[in-house]
Every structure is written in structure tokens, then in C-alpha cells.
C-alpha positions in Angstrom: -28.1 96.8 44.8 -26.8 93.4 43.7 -23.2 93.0 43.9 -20.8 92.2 41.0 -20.1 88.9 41.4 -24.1 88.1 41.7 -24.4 89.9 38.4 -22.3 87.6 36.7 -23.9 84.8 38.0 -27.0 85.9 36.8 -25.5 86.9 33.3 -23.7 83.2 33.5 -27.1 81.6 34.0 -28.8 83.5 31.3 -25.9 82.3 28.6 -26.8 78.9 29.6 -30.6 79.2 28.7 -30.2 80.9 25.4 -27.7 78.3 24.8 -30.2 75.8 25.4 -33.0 77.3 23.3 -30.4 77.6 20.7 -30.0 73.7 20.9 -33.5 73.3 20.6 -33.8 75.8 17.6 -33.2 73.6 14.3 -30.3 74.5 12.6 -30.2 76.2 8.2 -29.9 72.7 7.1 -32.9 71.1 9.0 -35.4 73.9 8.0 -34.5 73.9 4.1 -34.9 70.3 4.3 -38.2 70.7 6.1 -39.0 73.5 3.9 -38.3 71.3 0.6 -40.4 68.3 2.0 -43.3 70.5 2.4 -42.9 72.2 -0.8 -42.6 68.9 -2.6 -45.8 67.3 -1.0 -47.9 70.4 -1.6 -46.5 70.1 -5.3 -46.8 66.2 -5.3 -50.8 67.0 -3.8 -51.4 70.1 -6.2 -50.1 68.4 -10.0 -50.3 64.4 -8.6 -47.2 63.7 -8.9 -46.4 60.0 -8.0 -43.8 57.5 -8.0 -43.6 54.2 -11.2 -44.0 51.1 -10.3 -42.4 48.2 -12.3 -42.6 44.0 -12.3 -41.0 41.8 -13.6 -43.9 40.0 -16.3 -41.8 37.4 -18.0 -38.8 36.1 -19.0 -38.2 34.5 -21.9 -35.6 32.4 -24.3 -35.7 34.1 -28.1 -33.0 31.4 -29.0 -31.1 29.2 -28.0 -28.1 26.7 -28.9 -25.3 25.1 -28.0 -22.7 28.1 -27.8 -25.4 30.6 -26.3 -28.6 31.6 -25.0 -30.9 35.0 -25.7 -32.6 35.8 -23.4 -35.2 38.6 -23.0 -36.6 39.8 -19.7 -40.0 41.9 -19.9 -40.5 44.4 -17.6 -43.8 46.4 -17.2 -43.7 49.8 -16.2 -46.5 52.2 -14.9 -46.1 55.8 -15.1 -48.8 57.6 -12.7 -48.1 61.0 -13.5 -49.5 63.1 -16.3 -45.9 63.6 -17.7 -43.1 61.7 -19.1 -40.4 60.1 -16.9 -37.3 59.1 -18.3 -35.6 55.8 -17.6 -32.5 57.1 -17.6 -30.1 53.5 -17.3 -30.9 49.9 -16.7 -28.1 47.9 -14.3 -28.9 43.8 -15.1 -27.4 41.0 -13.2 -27.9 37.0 -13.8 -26.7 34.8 -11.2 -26.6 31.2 -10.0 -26.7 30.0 -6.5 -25.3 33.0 -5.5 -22.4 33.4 -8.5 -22.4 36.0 -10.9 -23.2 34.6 -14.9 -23.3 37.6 -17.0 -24.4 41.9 -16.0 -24.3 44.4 -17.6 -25.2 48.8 -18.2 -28.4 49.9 -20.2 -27.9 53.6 -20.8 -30.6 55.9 -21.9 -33.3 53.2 -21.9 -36.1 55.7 -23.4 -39.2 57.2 -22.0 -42.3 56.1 -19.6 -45.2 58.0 -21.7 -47.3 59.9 -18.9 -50.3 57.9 -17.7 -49.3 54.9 -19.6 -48.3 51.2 -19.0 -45.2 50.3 -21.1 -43.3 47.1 -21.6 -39.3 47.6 -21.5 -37.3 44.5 -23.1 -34.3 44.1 -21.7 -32.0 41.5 -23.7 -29.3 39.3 -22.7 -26.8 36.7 -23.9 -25.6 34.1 -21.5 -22.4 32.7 -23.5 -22.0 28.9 -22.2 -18.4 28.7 -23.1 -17.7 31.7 -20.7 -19.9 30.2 -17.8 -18.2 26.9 -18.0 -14.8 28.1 -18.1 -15.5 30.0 -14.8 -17.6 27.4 -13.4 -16.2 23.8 -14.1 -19.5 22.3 -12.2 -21.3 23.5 -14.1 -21.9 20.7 -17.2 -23.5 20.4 -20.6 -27.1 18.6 -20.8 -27.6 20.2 -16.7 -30.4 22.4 -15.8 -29.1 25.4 -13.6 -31.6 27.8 -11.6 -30.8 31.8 -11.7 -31.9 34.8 -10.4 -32.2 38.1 -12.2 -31.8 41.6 -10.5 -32.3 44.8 -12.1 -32.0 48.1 -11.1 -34.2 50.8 -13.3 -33.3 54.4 -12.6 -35.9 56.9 -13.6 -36.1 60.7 -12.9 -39.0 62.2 -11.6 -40.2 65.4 -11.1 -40.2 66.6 -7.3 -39.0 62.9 -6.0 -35.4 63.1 -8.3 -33.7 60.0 -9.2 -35.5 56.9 -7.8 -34.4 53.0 -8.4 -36.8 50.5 -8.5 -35.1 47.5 -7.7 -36.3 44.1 -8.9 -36.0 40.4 -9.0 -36.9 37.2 -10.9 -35.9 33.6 -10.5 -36.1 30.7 -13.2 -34.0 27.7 -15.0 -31.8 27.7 -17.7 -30.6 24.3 -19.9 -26.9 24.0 -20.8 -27.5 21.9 -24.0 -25.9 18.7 -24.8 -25.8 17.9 -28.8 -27.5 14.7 -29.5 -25.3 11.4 -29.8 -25.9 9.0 -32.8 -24.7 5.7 -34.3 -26.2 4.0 -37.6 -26.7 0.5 -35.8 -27.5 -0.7 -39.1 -28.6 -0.4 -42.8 -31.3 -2.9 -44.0 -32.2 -3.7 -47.8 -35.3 -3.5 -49.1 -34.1 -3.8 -52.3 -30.7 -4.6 -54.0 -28.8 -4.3 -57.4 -25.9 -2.9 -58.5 -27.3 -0.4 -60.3 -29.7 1.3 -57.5 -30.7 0.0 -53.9 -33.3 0.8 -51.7 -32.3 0.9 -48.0 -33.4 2.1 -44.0 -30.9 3.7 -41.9 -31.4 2.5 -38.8 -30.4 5.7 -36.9 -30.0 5.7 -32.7 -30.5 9.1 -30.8 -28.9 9.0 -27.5 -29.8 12.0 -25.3 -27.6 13.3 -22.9 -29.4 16.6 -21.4 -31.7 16.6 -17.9 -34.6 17.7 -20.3 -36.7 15.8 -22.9 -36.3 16.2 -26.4 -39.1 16.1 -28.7 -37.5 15.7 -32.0 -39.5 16.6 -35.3 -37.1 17.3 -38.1 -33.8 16.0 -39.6 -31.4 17.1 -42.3 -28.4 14.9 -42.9 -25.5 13.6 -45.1 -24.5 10.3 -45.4 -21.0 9.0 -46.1 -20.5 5.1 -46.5 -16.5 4.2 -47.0 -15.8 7.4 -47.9 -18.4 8.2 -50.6 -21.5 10.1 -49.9 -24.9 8.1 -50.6 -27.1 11.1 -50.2 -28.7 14.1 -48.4 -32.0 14.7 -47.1 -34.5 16.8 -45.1 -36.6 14.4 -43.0 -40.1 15.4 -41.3 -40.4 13.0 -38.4 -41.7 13.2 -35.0 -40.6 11.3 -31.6 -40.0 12.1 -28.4 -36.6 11.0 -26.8 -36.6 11.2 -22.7 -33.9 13.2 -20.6 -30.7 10.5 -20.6 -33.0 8.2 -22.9 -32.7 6.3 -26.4 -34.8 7.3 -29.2 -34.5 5.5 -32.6 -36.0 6.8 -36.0 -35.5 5.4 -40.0 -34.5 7.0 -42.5 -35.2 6.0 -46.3 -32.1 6.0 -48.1 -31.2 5.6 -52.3 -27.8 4.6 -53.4 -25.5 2.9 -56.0 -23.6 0.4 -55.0 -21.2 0.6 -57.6 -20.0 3.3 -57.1 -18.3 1.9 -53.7 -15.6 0.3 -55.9 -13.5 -2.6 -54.1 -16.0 -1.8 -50.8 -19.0 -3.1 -51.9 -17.1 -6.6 -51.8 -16.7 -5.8 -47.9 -20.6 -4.7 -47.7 -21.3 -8.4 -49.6 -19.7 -10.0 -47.6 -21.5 -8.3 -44.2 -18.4 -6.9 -43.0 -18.4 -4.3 -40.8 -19.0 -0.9 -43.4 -17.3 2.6 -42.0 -19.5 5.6 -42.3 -20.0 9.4 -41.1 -23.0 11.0 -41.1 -23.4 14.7 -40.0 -26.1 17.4 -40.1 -28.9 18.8 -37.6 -32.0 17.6 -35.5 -35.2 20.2 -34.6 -36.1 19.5 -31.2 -38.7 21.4 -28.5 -38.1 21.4 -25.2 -39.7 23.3 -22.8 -37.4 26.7 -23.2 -38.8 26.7 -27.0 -37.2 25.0 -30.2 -33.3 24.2 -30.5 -31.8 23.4 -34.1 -28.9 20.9 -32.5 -26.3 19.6 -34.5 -25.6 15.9 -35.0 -22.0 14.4 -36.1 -20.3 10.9 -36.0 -17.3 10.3 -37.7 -15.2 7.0 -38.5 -18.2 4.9 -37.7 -19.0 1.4 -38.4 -22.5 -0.6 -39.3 -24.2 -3.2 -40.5 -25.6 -3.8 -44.0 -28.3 -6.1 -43.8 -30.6 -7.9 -46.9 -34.4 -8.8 -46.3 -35.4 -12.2 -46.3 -37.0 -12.3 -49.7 -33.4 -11.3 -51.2 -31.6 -13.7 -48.9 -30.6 -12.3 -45.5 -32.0 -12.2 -42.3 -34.6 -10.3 -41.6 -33.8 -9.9 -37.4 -33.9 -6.3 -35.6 
């Protein structure tokens, strides 16, 4: 017969090995998660339920001007399953070398249809005025890179709320209005009572990016009285920091300049202003850019046959 204290060294010892199984044993938590992950991939195997995709297939500019740019991003969804999955919110971030430009909350973005590709379009506006006040480097006429992240959130049967994260690089323009100057006005044919001129018009452009320019509509204002308006078809192409120059057919009465048509006789110096708005493509799509210059000065200029001289 064993004695006491041998008994309770052999109870002692067999604590410590059901304490160890125990340790072993997975605890409530560890089997209903086990439990749950092979329920959901019998489900997942039995009714094919699978996890959307998404991508990023384009970004592009639906306007654009000098105070702002629209911008829609086009993201294409796949929905494997033979249900609908709901894209319950969009989170959207621009940003540029690393500095936040605009983001923002899509709630309730709509509905994947079940074994369907679909096309979300996701707008935005970039303000410029906002930008530049936060970023001082950051200048009209420039070209700035950015990066767009987006977060869409869908719910989906068996797998719960998944995010598909995603990511997009590109270039923006910050536009820079045209400058102009009327470097002169040349006859081509004078009287009093109606004269037949060119406005010789300079286009200076200050922006990183060409400017093809293919329409004008303008007023003109020579010492203080307005010799006419006009939309004007006319293509050419002015290069990123480059000089175009384009003429423009213009009608007027002298007399009704009063005492500063004795200034324009005489060739002095003529004050003008001239304001209204240039067409122009460049390669983020067409731009209506205004044009202005105010307490200008030109040239008026006769042909040869009616007595002046007929340099450029």
C-alpha cells in the first residue's frame, strides 16, 4: 500500500498532464472560428461565392479651366457571384508628390449586378485656387504629376465587408490664361466714313503645354470707343512658353473717334483694350481661356498704295 505522501505525488503529476492536454485543447474562440471558416468555404464551394475584383480603366478631364478641373476616374468592377453585391461607400484621395490635393466620402455608391462587369464613375473637382493657397510652389501654366487612391467597400455574402484598394498615377495642367498685345493695326483701306483694317494680334503662352488655338471671340476698344465684336474661326498652334501671332479683320468709323482720330493721323501711339476668349486643345481635351488687356497702346499703320509704309 502506497503511502500518503506518494499519493499526492502521483495525484500532483496527474494535474500537470491534464493541464497540459488542456493547453493543447483549442480554446471556444479557436473552434467557432475554425468552425465558421469551414462553414464559409463549404458555402463559398457549394453556391460559388467569390470575391470582385476592380481596376482602375481610366481617368479622365470632363472640363477644365482656369479656376478648376473635373475630373472623372473610371473604375471597372467584376462581380463573380450570381448575386448582387453592394458597394456600400467609396473613400477617394488625390495627391501630389506625396501631399494631399483634394479626398473625399462616396456613400451608398449603388449595386454590382451579379455576374456582370460594371463601370463606376467616380467624379472630382480639383479647385486651383485652394491647391495654390496651400501649396505656394505650386504655379500657374506648371504641369504637376498625382496619384489617385481609392478605397471601394463592398459587402459580400460569406466574405463580409471587403476593401479593394486601388491606385492610379497621371498629370494634371495648372492653366495659365493667354497674354496678348495688338502690336499693331494696318489699313487696307481708309476714309472717314468706313475703314478697313488687320489687327495684328500677339499670343504669348505662358503654360508647360502647347496650345493649339482654333477659335476667338473678342471686343475691341480703341480710345475708349468700341470698334467691333467678332467670333473668329482660326487655327495655329502656339508652343509651351512660345509666341503665336494671328489677324484679325476689323471694320470701323473713324469718325466716330472725335479729337483721337487726329492722334491716329498723326501715328501716335493709339490706347486700346481688347477682351474676350480663345478655344484651345491641349492634350487634357479643349479649354475656353479668357484673354484681357487693358490700357494698351498700338500702332495704326496705312498701306503703301494709301501713303504709309507697308513694313511688318
Amino acid at each position: 500500500m502506497a503511502s500518503s505522501d506518494e499519493k499526492g505525488v502521483k495525484d500532483g503529476e496527474h494535474k500537470d498532464v491534464n493541464k497540459k492536454d488542456e493547453e493543447h485543447k483549442p480554446g471556444f474562440l479557436g473552434k467557432m472560428k475554425g468552425f465558421m471558416h469551414d462553414v464559409g468555404e463549404k458555402i463559398e464551394g457549394a453556391v460559388g461565392i467569390g470575391k470582385p475584383t476592380a481596376d482602375v480603366a481610366g481617368i479622365h478631364i470632363s472640363s477644365i479651366n482656369l479656376e478648376k478641373a473635373e475630373i472623372i476616374v473610371d473604375v471597372l468592377i467584376k462581380n463573380p457571384n450570381s448575386i448582387p453585391v453592394p458597394l456600400i461607400d467609396i473613400n477617394y484621395l488625390i495627391e501630389s508628390d506625396g501631399r494631399k490635393l483634394v479626398s473625399g466620402l462616396i456613400l451608398d455608391a449603388g449595386t454590382i449586378h451579379a455576374h456582370c462587369e460594371e463601370t463606376v464613375k467616380i467624379p472630382v473637382s480639383l479647385i486651383y485656387n485652394d491647391i495654390k493657397k496651400t501649396y505656394h510652389d505650386i504655379n500657374p501654366g506648371s504641369i504637376i504629376p498625382y496619384k489617385v487612391k481609392l478605397d471601394l467597400i463592398v459587402d459580400v455574402p460569406v466574405f463580409g465587408r471587403l476593401t479593394l484598394p486601388l491606385e492610379k498615377n497621371g498629370e494634371i495642367p495648372v492653366p495659365y490664361k493667354p497674354i496678348i498685345d495688338i502690336e499693331k493695326i494696318k489699313f487696307q483701306k481708309f476714309s472717314f466714313e468706313e475703314t478697313v483694317a488687320v489687327l495684328h494680334l500677339k499670343i504669348e503662352n505662358k503654360n508647360e503645354f502647347d496650345l493649339g488655338l482654333n477659335a476667338l471671340d473678342y471686343e475691341v476698344w480703341l480710345a475708349d470707343v468700341s470698334i467691333g465684336s467678332a467670333d473668329l474661326t482660326q487655327s495655329t498652334k502656339i508652343e509651351k512658353n512660345g509666341i503665336g501671332h494671328i489677324n484679325i479683320p476689323i471694320t470701323f468709323k473713324p469718325k466716330d473717334f472725335g479729337s483721337a482720330l487726329w492722334d491716329m493721323i498723326r501715328g501716335k501711339g493709339t490706347g486700346y483694350t481688347m477682351k474676350g476668349h480663345v478655344n484651345v486643345d491641349t492634350p487634357w481635351g479643349a479649354m475656353k481661356l479668357p484673354i484681357s488687356k487693358e490700357g494698351g497702346t498700338t500702332l495704326l499703320k496705312k498701306n503703301k498704295k494709301d501713303g504709309g509704309d507697308d513694313d511688318d
